[in-house]
C-alpha positions as CSV (number, residue, x, y, z in Angstrom):
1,X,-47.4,-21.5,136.9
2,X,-44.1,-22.4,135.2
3,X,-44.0,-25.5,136.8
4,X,-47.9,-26.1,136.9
5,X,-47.5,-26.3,133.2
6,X,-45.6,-29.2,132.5
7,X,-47.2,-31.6,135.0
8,X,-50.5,-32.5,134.8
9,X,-53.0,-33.8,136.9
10,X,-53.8,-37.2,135.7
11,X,-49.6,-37.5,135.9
12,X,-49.6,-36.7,139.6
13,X,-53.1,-39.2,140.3
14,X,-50.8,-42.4,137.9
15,X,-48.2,-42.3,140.6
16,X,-48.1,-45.4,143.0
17,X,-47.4,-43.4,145.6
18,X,-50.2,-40.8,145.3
19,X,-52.8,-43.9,144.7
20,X,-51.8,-45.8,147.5
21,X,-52.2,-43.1,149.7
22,X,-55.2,-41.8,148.2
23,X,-56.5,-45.0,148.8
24,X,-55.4,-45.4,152.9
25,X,-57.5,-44.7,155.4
26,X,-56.1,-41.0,156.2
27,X,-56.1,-40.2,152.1
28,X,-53.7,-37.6,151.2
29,X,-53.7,-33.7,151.8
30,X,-53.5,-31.0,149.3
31,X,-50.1,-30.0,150.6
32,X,-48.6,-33.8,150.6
33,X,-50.3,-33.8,147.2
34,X,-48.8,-30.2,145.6
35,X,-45.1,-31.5,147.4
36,X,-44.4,-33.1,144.5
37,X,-44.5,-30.1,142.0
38,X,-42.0,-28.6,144.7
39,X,-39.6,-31.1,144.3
40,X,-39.6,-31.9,141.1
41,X,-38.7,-27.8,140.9
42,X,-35.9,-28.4,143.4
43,X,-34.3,-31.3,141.0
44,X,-34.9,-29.0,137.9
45,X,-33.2,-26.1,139.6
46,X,-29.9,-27.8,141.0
47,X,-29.9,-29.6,137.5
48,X,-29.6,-25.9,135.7
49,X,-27.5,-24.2,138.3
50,X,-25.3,-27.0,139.7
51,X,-25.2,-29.5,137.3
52,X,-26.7,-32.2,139.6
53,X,-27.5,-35.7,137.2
54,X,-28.9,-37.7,140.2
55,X,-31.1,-37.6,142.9
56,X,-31.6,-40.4,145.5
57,X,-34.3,-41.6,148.2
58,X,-36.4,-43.7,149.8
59,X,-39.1,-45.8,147.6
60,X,-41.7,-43.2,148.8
61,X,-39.8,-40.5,147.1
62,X,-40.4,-42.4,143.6
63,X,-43.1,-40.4,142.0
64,X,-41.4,-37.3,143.3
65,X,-38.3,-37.5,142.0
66,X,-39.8,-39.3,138.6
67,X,-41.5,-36.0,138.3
68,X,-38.5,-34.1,138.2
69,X,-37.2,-36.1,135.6
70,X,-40.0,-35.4,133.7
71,X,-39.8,-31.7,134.4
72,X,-36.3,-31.4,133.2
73,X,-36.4,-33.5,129.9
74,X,-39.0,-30.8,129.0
75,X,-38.1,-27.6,129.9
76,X,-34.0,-27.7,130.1
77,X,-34.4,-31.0,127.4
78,X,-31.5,-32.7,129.7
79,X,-31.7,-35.9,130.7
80,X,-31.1,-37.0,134.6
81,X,-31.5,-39.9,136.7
82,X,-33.1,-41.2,140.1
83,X,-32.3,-44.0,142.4
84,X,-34.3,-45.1,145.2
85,X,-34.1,-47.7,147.4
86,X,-36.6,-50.4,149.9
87,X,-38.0,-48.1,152.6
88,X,-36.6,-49.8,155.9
89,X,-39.7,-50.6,158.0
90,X,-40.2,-52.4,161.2
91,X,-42.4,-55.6,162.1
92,X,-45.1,-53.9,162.3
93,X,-44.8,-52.4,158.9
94,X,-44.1,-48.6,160.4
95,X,-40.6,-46.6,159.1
96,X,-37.7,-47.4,160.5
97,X,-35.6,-45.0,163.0
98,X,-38.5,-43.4,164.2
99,X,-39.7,-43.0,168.3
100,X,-42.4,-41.6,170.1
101,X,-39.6,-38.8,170.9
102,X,-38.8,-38.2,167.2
103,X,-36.1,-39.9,164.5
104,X,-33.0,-41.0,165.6
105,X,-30.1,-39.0,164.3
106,X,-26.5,-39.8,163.3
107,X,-25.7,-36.5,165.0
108,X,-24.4,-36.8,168.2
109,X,-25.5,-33.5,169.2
110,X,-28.9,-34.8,168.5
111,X,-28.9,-38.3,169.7
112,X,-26.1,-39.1,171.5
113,X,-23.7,-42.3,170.9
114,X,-25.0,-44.0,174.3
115,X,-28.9,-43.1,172.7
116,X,-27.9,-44.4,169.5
117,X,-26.9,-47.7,171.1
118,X,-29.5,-48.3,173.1
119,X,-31.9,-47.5,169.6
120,X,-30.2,-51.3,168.3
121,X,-30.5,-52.8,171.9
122,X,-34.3,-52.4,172.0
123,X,-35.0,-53.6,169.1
124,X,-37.7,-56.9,168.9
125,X,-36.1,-59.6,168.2
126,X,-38.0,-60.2,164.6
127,X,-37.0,-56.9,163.7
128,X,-32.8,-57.7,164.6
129,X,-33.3,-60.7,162.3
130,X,-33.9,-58.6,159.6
131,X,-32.0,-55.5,160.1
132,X,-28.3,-57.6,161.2
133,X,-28.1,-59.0,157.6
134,X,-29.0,-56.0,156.3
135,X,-26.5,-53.6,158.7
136,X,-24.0,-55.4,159.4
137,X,-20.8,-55.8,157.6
138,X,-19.9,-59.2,158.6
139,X,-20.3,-61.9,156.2
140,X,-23.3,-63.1,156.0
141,X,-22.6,-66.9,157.1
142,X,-21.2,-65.2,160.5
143,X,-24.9,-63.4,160.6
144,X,-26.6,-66.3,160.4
145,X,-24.3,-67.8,163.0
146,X,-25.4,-65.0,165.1
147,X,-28.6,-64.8,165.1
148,X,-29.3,-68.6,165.3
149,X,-27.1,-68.4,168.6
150,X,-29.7,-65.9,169.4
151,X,-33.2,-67.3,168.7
152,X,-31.7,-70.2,170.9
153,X,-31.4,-67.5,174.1
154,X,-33.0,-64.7,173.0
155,X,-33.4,-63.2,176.5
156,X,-29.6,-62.3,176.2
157,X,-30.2,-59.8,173.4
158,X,-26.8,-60.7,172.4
159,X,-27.7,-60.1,168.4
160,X,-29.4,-57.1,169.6
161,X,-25.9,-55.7,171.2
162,X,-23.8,-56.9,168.8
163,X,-25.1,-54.9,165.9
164,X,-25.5,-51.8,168.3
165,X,-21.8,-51.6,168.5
166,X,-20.9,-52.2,164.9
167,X,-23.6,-49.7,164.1
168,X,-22.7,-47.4,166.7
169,X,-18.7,-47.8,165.5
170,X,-19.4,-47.6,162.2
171,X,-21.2,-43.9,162.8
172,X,-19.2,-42.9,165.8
173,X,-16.4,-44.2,166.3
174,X,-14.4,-47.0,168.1
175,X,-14.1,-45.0,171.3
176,X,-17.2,-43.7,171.4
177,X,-19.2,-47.2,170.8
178,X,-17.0,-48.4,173.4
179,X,-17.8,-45.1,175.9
180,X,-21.6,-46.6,174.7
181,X,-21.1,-49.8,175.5
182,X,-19.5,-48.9,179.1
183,X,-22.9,-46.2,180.1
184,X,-24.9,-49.3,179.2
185,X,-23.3,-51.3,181.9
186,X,-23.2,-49.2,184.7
187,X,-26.4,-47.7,183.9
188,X,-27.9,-51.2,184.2
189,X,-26.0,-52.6,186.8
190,X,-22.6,-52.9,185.9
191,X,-19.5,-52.0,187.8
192,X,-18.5,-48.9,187.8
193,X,-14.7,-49.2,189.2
194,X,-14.4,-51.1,185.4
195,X,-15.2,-48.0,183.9
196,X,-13.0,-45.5,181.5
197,X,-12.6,-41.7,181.6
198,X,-14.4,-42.0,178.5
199,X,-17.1,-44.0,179.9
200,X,-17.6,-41.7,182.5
201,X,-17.2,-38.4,180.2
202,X,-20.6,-40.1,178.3
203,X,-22.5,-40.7,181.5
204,X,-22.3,-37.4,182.4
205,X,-24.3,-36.8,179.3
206,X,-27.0,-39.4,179.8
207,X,-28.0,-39.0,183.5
208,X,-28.0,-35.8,186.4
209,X,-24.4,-34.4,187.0
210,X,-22.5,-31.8,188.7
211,X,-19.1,-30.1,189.3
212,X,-18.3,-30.2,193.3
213,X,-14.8,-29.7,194.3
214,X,-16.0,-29.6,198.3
215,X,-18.1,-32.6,199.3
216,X,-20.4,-32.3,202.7
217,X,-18.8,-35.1,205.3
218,X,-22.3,-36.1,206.2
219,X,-23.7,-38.8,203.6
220,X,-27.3,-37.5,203.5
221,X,-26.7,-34.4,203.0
222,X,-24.7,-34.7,199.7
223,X,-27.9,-36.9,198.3
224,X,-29.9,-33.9,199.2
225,X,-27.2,-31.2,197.5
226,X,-27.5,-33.1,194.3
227,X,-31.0,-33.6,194.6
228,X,-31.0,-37.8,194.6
229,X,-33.5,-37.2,197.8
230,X,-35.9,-34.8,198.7
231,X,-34.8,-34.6,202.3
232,X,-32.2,-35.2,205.1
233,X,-34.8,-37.5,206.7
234,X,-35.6,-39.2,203.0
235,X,-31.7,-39.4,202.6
236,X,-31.1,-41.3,205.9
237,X,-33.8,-43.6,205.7
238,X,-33.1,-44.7,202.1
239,X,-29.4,-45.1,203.4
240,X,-30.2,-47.2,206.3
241,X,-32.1,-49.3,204.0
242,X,-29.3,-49.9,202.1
243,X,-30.8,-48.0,199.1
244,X,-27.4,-46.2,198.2
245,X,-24.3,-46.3,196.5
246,X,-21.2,-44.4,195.9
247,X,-18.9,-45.8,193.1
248,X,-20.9,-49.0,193.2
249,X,-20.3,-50.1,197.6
250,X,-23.4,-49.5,199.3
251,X,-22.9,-46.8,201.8
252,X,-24.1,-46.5,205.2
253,X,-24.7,-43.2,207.8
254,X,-21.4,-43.3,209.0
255,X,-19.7,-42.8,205.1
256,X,-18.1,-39.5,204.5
257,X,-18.1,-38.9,200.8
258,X,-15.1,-36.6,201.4
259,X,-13.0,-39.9,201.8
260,X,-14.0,-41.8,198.9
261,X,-11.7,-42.1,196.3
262,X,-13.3,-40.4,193.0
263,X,-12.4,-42.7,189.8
264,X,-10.0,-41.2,187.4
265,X,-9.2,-39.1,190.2
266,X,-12.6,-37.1,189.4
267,X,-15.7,-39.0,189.6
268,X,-18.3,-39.5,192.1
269,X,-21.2,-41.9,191.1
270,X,-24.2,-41.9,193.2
271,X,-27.0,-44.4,192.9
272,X,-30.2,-44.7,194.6
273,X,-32.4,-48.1,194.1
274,X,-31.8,-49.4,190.7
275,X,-32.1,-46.2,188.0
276,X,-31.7,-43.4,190.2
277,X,-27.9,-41.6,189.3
278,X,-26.0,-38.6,189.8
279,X,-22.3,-38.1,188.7
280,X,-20.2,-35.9,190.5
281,X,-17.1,-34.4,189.0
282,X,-14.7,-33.0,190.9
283,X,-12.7,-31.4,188.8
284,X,-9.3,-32.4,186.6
């Protein structure tokens, strides 16, 4: 009630952003609608108790914050500001940072450098024309540079990979958009002898892993302990086929994993086929 009071209806209906959903085909729902007398209360309230002058946001949080504004110059007769800016949307007109699996975070706990990276990488190449002028920090002639190099081989995705480290830098950190950069290769084919402690650290968070400090001598049987086959009889026949690899040489039946030298003195990685892994660490 003693916000109710100061906002009327017809002042909620006059904002663009009420109209236009009002207007879309999914219309607008009582609580979407009422969300703005919440936040307008939330601006009022850290404008009496912590002093707080501005509030930012995207362009769909307009009429919300101008509501505030209103709310405040009426019942604590200050005056305060707002400051939005261009919603970042994709091609096809939906928000930006958002996947079927949820928004991409700048918490690594959430999505993780190497996820974050490959966020930029697999982005269409009418979206990267747009968002590397808009991301990056490089001047904007060297953009331009970029991204007609790219249109002219777009099947590299070299624009694409070039803003996913800067971006992924530029949140991160040099050594972790380099870690990044590293999973990415091995992950899709790379060699893994070229790899850091680092890189490998990251992969251990992006694909199946496990701490064994005794390996099995027999080859099949250590695809079976970590689960890479089914089977001793699936694990043979996918090594005669040549299907499998220990730190990036195919192995045969006659491998015993025992003798391989782990990288960095620790790691063990095991691929079946093309997208199958499983890193063993054994131990500092």
């Amino acid at each position: 009630r003693d916000v109710g009071k100061h906002i009327t209806v017809n002042q909620m209906l006059a904002k663009d952003s009420v109209k236009s959903r009002l207007g879309s085909e999914h219309g607008l729902s009582y609580t979407e609608f009422s969300y703005m007398l919440l936040q307008a209360n939330d601006f009022r309230h850290l404008a009496a108790v912590h002093d707080v002058e501005l509030q930012m946001g995207g362009s769909d949080q307009w009429g919300n914050i101008t509501a505030g504004i209103d709310l405040i110059r009426k019942t604590l007769s200050r005056s305060v500001h707002g400051l939005t800016w261009p919603l970042v949307t994709k091609s096809d007109g939906t928000k930006f940072g958002k996947t079927a699996d949820g928004a991409v975070w700048l918490d690594p706990a959430r999505t993780s450098p190497y996820q974050f990276r490959q966020f930029w990488v697999q982005q269409a190449d009418a979206d990267v024309a747009r968002y590397f002028p808009q991301f990056s920090l490089r001047p904007i002639a060297e953009c331009r540079e970029i991204l007609t190099a790219h249109a002219a081989k777009p099947e590299l995705r070299e624009a694409q990979r070039l803003l996913a480290h800067e971006i992924t830098a530029m949140v991160h950190g040099d050594d972790a958009a380099r870690a990044a950069d590293e999973v990415a290769s091995i992950l899709f084919g790379g060699d893994p002898t070229q790899a850091s402690a680092a890189g490998f650290a990251a992969i251990a968070h992006e694909v199946p892993s496990s701490r064994l400090s005794n390996l099995p001598d027999d080859m099949a049987q250590l695809l079976v302990d970590t689960s890479v086959c089914g089977s001793k009889s699936e694990a043979r026949r996918t090594i005669e086929q040549g299907g499998v690899r220990l730190n990036g040489a195919v192995v045969s039946l006659d491998t015993k994993p025992a003798e391989v030298a782990p990288l960095h003195a620790r790691y063990l990685l095991l691929r079946r086929g093309k997208t199958t892994y499983h890193l063993i660490d054994r131990g500092a």
